[in-house]
TORFI-26415 format. One line per 3 residues: number of its first residue (from 1); for each residue x, y, z of N, C-alpha, C. Coordinates in Angstrom, 3 decimals. Example, Ala and Ser with C-alpha at 12.3 -4.5 7.8 and 13.67 -1.06 7.14 Angstrom:
# residues 2
1	13.190,-5.690,7.800,12.300,-4.500,7.800,13.200,-3.300,7.800; 12.850,-2.250,7.080,13.670,-1.060,7.140,12.900,0.030,7.870;
END
This chain:
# residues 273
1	22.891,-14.692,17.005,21.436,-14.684,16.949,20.957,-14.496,15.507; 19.731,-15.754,15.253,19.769,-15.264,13.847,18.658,-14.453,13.289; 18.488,-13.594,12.778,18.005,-12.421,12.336,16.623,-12.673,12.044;
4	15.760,-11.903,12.474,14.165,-12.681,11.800,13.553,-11.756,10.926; 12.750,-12.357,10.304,12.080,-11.700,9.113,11.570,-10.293,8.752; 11.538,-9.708,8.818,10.662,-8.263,8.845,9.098,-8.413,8.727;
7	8.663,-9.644,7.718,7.101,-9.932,7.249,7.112,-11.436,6.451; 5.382,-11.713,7.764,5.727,-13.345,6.834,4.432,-12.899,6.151; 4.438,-13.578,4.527,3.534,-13.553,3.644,3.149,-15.151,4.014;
10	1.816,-15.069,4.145,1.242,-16.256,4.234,-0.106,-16.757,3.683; 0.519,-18.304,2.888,-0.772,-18.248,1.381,-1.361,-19.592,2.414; -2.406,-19.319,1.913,-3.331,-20.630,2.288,-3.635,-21.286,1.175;
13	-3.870,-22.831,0.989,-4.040,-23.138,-0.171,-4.887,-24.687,-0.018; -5.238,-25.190,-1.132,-5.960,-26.599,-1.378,-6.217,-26.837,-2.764; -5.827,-27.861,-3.345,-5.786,-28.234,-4.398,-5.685,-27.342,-5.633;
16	-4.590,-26.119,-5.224,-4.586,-25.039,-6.324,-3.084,-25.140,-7.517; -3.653,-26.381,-7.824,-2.132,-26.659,-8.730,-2.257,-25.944,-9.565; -3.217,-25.318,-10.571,-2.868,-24.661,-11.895,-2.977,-23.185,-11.422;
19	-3.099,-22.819,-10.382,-2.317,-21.406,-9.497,-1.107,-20.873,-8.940; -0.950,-21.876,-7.988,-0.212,-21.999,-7.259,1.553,-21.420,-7.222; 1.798,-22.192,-8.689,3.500,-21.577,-8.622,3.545,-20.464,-8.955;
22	2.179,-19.524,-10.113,2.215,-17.982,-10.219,1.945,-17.471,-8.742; 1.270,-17.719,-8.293,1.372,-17.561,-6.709,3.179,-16.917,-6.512; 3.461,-17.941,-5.866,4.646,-18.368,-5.315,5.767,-17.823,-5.990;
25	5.785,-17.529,-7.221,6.674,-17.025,-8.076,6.672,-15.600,-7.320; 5.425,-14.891,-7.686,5.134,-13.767,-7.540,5.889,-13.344,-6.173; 5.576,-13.862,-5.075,6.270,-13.512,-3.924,7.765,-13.344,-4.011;
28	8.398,-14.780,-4.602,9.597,-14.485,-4.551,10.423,-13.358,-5.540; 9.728,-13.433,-6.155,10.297,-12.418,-7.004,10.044,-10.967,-6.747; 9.867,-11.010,-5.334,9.885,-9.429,-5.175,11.476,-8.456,-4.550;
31	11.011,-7.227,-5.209,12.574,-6.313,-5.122,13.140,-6.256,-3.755; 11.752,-6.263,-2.369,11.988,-6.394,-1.002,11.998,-7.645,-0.647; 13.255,-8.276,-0.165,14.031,-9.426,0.115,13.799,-10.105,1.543;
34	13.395,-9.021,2.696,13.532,-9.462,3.736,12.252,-10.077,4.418; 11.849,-11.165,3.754,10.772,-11.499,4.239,10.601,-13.330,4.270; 9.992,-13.853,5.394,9.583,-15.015,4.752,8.597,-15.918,4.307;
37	7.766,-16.459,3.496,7.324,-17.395,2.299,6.263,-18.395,3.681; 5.332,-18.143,4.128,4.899,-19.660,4.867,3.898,-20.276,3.879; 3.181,-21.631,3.905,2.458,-22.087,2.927,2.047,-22.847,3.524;
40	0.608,-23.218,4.004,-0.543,-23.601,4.902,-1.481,-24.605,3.767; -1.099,-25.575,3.566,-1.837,-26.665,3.021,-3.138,-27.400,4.078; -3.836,-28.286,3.070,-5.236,-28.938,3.584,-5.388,-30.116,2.725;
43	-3.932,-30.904,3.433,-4.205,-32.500,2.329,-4.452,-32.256,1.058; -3.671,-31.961,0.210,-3.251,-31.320,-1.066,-3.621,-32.720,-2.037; -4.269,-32.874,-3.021,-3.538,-34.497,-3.881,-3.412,-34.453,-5.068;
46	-3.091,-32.777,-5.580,-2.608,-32.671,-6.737,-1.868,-31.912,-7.399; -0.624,-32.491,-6.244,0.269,-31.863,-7.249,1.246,-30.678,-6.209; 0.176,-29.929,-5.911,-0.084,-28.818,-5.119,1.382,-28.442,-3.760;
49	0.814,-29.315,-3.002,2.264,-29.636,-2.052,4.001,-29.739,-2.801; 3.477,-30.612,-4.022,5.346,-30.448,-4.269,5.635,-28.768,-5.146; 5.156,-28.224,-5.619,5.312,-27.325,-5.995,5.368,-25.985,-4.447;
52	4.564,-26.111,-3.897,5.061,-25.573,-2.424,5.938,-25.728,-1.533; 6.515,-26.939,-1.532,7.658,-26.959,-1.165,9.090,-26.355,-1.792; 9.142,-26.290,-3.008,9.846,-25.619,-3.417,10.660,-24.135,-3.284;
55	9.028,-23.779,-3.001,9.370,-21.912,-2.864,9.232,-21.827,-1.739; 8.420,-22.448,-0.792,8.002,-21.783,0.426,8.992,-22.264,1.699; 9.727,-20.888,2.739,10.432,-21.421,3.818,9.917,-22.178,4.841;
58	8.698,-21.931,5.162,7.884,-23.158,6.084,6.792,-23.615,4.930; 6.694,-25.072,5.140,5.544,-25.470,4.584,4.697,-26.235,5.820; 3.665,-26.405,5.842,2.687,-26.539,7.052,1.489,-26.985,6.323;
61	1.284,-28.514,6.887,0.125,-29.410,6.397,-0.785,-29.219,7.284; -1.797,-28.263,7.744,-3.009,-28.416,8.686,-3.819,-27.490,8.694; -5.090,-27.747,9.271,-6.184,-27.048,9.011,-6.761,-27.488,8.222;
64	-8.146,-26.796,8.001,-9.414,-26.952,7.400,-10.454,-26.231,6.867; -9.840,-24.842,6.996,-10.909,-23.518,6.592,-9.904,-22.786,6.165; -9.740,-22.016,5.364,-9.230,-20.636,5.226,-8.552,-19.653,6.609;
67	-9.992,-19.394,7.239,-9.526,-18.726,8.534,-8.851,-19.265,9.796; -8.865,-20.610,9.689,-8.060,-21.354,10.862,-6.559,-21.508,10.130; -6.075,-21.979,8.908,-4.994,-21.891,8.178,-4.242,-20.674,8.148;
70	-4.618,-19.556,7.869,-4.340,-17.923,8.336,-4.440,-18.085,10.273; -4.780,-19.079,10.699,-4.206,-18.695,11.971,-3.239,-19.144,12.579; -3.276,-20.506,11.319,-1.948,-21.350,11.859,-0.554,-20.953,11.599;
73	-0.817,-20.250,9.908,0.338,-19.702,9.691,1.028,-18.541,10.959; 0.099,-17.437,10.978,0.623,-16.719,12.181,1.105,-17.812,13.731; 0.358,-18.601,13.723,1.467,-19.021,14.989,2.824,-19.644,14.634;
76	3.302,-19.942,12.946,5.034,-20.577,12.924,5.311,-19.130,12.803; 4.894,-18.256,12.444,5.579,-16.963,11.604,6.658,-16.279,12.878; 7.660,-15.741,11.933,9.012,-15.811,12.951,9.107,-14.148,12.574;
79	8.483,-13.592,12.402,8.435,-11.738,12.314,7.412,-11.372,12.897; 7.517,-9.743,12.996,6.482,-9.184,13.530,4.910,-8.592,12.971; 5.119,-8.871,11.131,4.057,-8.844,10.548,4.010,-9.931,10.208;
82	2.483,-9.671,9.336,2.007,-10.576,8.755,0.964,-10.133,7.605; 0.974,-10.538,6.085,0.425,-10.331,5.330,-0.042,-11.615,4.736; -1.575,-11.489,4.516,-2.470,-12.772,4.076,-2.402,-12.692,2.784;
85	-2.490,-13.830,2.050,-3.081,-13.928,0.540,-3.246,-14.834,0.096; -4.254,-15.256,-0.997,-4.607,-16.667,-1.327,-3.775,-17.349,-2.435; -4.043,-18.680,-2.713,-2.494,-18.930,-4.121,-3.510,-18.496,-5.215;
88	-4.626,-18.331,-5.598,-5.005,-17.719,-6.631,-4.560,-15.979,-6.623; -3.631,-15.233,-5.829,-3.601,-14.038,-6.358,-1.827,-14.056,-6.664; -1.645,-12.919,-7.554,-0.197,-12.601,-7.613,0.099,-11.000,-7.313;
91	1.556,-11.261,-6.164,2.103,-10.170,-6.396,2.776,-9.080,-7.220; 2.523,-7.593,-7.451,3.621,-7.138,-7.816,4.821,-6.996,-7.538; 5.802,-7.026,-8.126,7.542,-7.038,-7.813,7.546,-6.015,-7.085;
94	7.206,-4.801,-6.727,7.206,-3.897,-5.782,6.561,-3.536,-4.289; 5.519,-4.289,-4.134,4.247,-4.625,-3.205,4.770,-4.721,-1.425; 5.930,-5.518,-1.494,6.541,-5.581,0.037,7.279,-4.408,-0.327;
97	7.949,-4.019,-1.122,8.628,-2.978,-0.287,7.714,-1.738,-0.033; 6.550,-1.518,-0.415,6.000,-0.197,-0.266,5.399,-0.672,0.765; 4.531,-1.918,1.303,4.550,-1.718,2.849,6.005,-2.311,4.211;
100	6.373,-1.822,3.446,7.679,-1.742,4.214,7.531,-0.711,4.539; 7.573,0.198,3.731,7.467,2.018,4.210,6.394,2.263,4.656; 5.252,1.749,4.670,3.789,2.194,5.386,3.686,1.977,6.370;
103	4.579,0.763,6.910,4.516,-0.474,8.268,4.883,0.109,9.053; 4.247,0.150,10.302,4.178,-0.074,11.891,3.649,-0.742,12.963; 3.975,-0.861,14.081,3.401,-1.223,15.122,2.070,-0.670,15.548;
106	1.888,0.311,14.454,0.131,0.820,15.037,-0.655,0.945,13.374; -0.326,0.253,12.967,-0.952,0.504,11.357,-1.129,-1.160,11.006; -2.611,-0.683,9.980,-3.166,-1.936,9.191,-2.763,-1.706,8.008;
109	-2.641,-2.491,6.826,-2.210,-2.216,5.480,-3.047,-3.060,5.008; -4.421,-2.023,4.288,-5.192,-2.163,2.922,-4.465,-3.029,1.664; -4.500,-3.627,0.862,-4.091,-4.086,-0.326,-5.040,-3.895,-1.439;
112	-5.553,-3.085,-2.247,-6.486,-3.523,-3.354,-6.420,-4.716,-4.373; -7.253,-5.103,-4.950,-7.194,-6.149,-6.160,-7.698,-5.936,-6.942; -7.146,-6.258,-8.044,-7.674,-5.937,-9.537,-7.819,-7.893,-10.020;
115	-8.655,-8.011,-10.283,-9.260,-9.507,-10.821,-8.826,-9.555,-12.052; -8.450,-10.594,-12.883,-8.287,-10.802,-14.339,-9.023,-12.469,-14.741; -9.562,-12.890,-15.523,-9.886,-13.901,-15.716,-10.587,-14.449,-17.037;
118	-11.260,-15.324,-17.597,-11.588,-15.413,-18.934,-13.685,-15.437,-18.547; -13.821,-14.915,-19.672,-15.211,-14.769,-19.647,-16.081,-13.885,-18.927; -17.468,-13.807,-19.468,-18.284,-12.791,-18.844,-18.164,-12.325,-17.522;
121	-18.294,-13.732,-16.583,-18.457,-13.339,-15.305,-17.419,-12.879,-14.381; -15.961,-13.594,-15.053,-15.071,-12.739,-14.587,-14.822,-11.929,-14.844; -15.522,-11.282,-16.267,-15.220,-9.477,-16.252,-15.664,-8.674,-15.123;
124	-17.069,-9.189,-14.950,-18.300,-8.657,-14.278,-17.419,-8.125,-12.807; -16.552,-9.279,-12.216,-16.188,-9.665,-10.857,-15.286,-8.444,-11.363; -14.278,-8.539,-11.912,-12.941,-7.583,-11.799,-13.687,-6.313,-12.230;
127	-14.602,-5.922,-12.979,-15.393,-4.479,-12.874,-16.211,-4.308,-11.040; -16.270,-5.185,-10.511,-16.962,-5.041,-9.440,-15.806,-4.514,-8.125; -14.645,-5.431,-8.118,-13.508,-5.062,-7.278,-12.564,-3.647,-7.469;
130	-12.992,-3.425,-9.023,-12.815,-1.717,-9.196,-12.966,-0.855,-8.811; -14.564,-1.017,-8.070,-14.659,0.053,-7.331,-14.304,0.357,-5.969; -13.749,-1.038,-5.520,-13.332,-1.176,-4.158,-12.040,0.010,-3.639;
133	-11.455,0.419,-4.386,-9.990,0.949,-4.337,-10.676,2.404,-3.325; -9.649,3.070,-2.418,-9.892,3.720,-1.371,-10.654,3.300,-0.356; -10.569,2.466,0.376,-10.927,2.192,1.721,-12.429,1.850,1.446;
136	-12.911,1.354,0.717,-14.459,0.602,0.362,-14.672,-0.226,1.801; -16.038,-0.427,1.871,-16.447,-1.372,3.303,-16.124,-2.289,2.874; -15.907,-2.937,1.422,-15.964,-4.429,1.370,-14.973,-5.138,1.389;
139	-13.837,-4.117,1.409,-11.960,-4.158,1.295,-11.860,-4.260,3.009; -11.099,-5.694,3.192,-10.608,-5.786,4.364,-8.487,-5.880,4.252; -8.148,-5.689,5.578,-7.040,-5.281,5.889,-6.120,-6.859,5.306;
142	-4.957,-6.610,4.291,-4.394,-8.080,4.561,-3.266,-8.165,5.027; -2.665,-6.819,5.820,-1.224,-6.794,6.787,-1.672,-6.210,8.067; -1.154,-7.345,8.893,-1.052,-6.781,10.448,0.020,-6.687,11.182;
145	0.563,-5.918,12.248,0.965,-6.298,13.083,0.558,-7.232,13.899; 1.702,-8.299,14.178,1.351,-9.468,14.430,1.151,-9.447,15.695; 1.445,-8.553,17.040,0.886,-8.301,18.180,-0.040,-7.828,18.268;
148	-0.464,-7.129,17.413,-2.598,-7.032,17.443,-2.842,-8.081,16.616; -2.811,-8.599,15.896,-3.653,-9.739,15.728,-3.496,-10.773,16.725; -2.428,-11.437,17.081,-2.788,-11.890,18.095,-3.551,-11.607,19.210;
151	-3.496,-10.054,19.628,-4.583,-9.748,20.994,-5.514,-9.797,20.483; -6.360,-9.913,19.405,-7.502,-9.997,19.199,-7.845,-11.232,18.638; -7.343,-12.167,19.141,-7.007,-13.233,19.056,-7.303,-14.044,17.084;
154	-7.253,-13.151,16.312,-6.840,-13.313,14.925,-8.315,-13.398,14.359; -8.225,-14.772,13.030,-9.350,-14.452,12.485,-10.127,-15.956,13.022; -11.705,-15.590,13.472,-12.848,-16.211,13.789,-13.530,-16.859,13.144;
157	-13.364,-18.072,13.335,-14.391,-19.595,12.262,-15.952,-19.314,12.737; -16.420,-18.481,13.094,-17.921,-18.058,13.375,-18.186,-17.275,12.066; -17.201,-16.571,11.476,-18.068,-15.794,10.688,-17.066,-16.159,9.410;
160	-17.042,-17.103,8.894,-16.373,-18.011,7.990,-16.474,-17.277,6.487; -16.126,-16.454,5.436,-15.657,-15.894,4.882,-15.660,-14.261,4.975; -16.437,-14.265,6.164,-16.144,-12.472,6.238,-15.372,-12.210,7.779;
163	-14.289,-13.412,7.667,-13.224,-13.192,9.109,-12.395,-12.216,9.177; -12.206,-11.682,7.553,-11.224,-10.391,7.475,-11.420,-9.362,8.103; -12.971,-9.286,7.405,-13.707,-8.232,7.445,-13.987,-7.436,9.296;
166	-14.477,-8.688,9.534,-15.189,-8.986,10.923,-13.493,-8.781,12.130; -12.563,-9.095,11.593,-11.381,-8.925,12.286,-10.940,-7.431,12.312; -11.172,-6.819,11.219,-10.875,-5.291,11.046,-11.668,-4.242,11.976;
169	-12.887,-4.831,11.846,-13.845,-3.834,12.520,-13.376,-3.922,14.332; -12.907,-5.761,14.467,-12.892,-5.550,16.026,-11.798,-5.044,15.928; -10.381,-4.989,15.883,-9.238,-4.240,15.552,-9.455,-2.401,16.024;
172	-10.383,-2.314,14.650,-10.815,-0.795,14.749,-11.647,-0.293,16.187; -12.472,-0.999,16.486,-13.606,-0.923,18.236,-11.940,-0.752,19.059; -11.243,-1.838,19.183,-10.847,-1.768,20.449,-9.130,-1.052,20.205;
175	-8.966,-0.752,19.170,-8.133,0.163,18.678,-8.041,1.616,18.073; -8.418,2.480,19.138,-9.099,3.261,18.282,-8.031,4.537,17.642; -6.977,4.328,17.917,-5.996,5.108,17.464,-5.189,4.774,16.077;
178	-5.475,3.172,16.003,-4.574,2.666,14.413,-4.881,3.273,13.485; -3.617,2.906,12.390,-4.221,3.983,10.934,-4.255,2.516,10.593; -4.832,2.782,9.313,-5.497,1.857,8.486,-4.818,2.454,6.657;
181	-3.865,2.033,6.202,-3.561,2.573,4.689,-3.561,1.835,3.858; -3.177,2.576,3.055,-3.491,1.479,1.542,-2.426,1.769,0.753; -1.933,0.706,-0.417,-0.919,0.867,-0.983,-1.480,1.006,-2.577;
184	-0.435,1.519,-3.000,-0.735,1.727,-4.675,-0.807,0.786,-5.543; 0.084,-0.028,-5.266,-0.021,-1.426,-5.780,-1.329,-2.272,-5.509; -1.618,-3.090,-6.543,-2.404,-4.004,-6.066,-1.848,-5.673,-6.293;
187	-2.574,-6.248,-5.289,-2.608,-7.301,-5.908,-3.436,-7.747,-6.961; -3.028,-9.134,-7.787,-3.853,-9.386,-8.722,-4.242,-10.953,-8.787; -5.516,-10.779,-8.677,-6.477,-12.203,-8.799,-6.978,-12.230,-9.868;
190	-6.819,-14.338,-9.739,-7.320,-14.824,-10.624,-8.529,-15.312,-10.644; -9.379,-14.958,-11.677,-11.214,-15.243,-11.103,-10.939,-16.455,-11.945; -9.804,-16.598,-12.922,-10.264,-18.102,-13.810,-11.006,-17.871,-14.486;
193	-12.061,-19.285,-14.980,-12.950,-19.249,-16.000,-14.317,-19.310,-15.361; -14.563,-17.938,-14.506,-15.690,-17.822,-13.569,-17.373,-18.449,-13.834; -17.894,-18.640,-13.277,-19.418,-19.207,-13.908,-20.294,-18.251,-12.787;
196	-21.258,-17.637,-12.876,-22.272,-16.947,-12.463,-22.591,-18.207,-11.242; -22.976,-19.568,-11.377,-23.056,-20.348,-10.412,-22.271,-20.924,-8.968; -20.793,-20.677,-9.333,-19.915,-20.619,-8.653,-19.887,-19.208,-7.778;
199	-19.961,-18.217,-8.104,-20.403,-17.231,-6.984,-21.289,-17.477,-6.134; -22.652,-17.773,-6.778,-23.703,-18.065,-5.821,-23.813,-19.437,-4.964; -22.819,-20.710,-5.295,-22.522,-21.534,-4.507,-21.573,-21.265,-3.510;
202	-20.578,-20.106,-3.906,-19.429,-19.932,-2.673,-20.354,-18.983,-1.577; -21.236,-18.458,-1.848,-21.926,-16.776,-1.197,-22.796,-18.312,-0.438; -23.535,-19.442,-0.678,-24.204,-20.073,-0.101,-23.827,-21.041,0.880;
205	-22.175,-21.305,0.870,-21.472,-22.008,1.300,-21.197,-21.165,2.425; -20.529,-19.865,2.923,-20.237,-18.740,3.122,-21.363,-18.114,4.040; -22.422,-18.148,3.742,-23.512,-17.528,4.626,-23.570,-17.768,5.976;
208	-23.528,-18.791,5.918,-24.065,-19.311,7.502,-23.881,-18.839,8.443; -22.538,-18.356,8.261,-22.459,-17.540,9.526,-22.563,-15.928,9.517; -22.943,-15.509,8.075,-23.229,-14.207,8.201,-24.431,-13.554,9.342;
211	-24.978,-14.412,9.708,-26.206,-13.817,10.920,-25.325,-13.329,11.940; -24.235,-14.595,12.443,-23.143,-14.013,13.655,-22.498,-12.478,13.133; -22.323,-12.220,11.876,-21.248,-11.363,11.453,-22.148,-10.345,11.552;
214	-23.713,-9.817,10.827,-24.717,-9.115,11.029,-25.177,-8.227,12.677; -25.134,-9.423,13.605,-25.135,-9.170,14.877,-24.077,-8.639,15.446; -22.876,-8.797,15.375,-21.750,-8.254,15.689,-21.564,-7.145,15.520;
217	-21.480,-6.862,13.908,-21.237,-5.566,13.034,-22.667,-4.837,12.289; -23.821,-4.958,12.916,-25.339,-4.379,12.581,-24.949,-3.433,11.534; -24.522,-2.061,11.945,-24.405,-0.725,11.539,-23.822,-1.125,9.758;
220	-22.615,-1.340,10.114,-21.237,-1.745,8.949,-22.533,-2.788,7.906; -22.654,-3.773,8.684,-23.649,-4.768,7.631,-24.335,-4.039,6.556; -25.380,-3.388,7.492,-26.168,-2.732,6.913,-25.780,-2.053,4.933;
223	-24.440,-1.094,5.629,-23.971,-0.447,4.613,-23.454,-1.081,3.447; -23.033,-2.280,4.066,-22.319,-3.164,3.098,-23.283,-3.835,1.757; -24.190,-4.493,2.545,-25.623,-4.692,1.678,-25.475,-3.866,0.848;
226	-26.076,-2.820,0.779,-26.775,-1.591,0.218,-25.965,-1.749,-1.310; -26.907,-1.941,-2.235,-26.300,-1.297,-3.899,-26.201,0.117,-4.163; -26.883,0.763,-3.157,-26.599,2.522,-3.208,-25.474,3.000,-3.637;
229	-24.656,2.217,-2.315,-22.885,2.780,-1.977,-22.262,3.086,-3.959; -22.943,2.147,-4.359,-22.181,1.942,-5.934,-22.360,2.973,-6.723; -23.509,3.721,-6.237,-23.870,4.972,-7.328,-22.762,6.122,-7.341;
232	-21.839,6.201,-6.107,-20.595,7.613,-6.892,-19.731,6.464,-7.824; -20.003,5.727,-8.421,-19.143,5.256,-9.591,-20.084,5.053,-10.876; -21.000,6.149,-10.771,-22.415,6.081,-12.070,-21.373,6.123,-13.652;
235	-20.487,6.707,-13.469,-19.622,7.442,-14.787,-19.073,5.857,-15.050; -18.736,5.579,-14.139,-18.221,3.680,-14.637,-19.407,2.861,-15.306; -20.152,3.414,-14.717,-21.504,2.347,-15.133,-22.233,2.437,-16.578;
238	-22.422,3.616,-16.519,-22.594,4.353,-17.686,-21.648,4.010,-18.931; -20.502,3.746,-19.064,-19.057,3.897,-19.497,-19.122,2.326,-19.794; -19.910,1.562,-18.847,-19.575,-0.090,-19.382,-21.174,-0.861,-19.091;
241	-22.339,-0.602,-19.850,-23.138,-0.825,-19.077,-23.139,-2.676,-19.500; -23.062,-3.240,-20.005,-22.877,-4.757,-19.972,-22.276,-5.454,-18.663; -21.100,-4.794,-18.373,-20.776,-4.973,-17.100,-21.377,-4.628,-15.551;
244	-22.019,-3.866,-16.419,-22.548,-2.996,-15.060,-23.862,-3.908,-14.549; -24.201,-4.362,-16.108,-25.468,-5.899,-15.875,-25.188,-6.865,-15.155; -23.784,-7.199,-15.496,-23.205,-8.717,-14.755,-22.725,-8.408,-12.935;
247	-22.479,-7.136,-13.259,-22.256,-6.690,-11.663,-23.454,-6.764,-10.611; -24.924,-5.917,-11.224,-25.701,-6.026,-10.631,-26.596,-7.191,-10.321; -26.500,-8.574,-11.311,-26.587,-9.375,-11.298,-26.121,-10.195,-9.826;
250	-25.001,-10.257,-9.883,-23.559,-10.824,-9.283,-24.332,-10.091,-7.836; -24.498,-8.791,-7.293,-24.582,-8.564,-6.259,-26.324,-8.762,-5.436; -26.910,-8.579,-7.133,-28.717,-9.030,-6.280,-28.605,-10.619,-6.037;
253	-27.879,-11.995,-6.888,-27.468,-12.878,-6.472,-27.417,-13.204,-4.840; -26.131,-12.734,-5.139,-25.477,-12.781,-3.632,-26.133,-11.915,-2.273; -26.455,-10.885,-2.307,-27.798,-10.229,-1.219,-28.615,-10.990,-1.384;
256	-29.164,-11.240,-2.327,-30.747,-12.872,-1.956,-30.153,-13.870,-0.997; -29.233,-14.597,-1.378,-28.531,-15.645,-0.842,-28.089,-15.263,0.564; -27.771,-13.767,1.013,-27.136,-13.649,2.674,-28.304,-13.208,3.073;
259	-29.607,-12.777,2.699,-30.405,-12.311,3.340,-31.549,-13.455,4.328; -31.588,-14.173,2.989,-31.877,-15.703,2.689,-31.540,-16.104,4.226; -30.391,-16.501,3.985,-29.515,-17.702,4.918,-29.336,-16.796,6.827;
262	-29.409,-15.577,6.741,-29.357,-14.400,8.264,-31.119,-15.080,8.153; -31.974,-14.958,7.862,-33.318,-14.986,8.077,-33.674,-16.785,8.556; -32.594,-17.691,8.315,-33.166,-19.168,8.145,-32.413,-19.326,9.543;
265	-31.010,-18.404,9.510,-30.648,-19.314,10.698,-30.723,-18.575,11.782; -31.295,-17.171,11.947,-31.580,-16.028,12.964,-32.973,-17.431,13.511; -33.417,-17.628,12.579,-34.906,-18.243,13.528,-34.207,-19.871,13.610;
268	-33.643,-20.422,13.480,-32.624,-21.649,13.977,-32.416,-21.711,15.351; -31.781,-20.309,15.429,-30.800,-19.714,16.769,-31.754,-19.761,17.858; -32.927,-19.033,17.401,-34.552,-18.697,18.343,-35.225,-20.401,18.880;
271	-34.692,-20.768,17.551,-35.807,-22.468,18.298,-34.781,-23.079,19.454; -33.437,-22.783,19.106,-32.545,-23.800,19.717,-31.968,-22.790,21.107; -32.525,-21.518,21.749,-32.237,-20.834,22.658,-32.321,-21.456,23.991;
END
């Protein structure tokens, strides 16, 4: 009988050739060995696919969203976890094995990220994901046991970039005993050569279904919104206030844009009842 994986890492990807093999590198090159590599393509045409084939033990051409690709991977995955990540981030060489030691059958595993990238706005972004570290609302889970995610039947194309998010909370409702931890390590993303416009086109792309995600998770929403939460990190702010411009920027942006888009399609929903 042949032996199965302990944890499948599974990248989703689309046209991320000048990412991709730091990606992929990163995984393999970690000190914890027992794991396997899946790689969830979306009609790739540059480049992208042959460099994934290389590293990755399953490669898998299908899907069309992010959150349906993360679902496809979990159905080849031949272990009992499962850890998400995109080909723009890289692992540390140590990262699987410390949730190796955190891992169970009744535990979620947190990952933090630290952003790196060129220019203003990707400073702004990686000062913003700074403060995420300890269990922040905006930090969702990226290791599961792969028998609760499946009973909860994984992540939901209704609420199309906050499926993590929106997956954790139902997890947490109908689980009410799981721990939820976090590791020391982070991962590390690449924001690239970010543009202030590209946020507010992905947050506009992204919305639509935040009204479903709002209704679901009211309470959590709420908090999440809020620029309040940011004030026990005043000593950061204080400490970098240029950044602290591009941050607040970056987040009144993006709250215009979801408040925006919950208000256009809440009364959508009402005409078409």
């Amino acid at each position: 009988m042949i032996k199965k994986p302990f944890i499948s890492v599974i990248v989703t990807t689309y046209n991320n050739i000048d990412v991709i093999e730091n990606c992929l590198k990163s995984i393999k090159n970690q000190t914890f060995k027992d794991f396997e590599l899946i790689v969830v393509d979306e009609n790739s045409a540059d480049g992208t696919q042959k460099i994934a084939k290389r590293y990755a033990n399953q490669f898998i051409n299908k899907g069309n969203e992010r959150c349906q690709k993360r679902n496809i991977g979990a159905e080849y995955s031949k272990s009992d976890y499962l850890f998400f990540i995109d080909s723009d981030m890289e692992l540390p060489s140590k990262i699987i094995q410390e949730i190796h030691k955190l891992l169970d059958f009744n535990t979620l595993v947190m990952v933090p990220e630290l952003s790196f990238g060129k220019g203003f706005w990707a400073k702004s972004k990686a000062f913003e994901r700074s403060f995420y570290k300890g269990g922040d609302r905006s930090q969702g889970v990226r290791v599961y046991p792969k028998k609760v995610f499946i009973e909860l039947k994984g992540f939901d194309e209704k609420v199309l970039g906050a499926e993590d998010l929106d997956l954790f909370h139902r997890i947490k409702e109908k689980k009410k005993k799981i721990k939820v931890l976090e590791t020391k390590n982070y991962i590390l993303h690449n924001e690239g050569n970010l543009k202030y416009f590209q946020i507010i086109k992905r947050m506009i792309y992204y919305s639509k279904s935040f009204a479903e995600y709002k209704r679901r998770h009211p309470q959590i929403f709420k908090k999440q919104l809020s620029i309040i939460r940011y004030i026990r990190k005043w000593k950061d702010m204080i400490r970098h206030p240029l950044l602290t411009f591009g941050f607040l920027l970056i987040k009144i942006g993006e709250a215009s844009v979801v408040l925006y888009s919950i208000k256009k399609y809440s009364n959508y929903d009402k005409g078409h009842f």
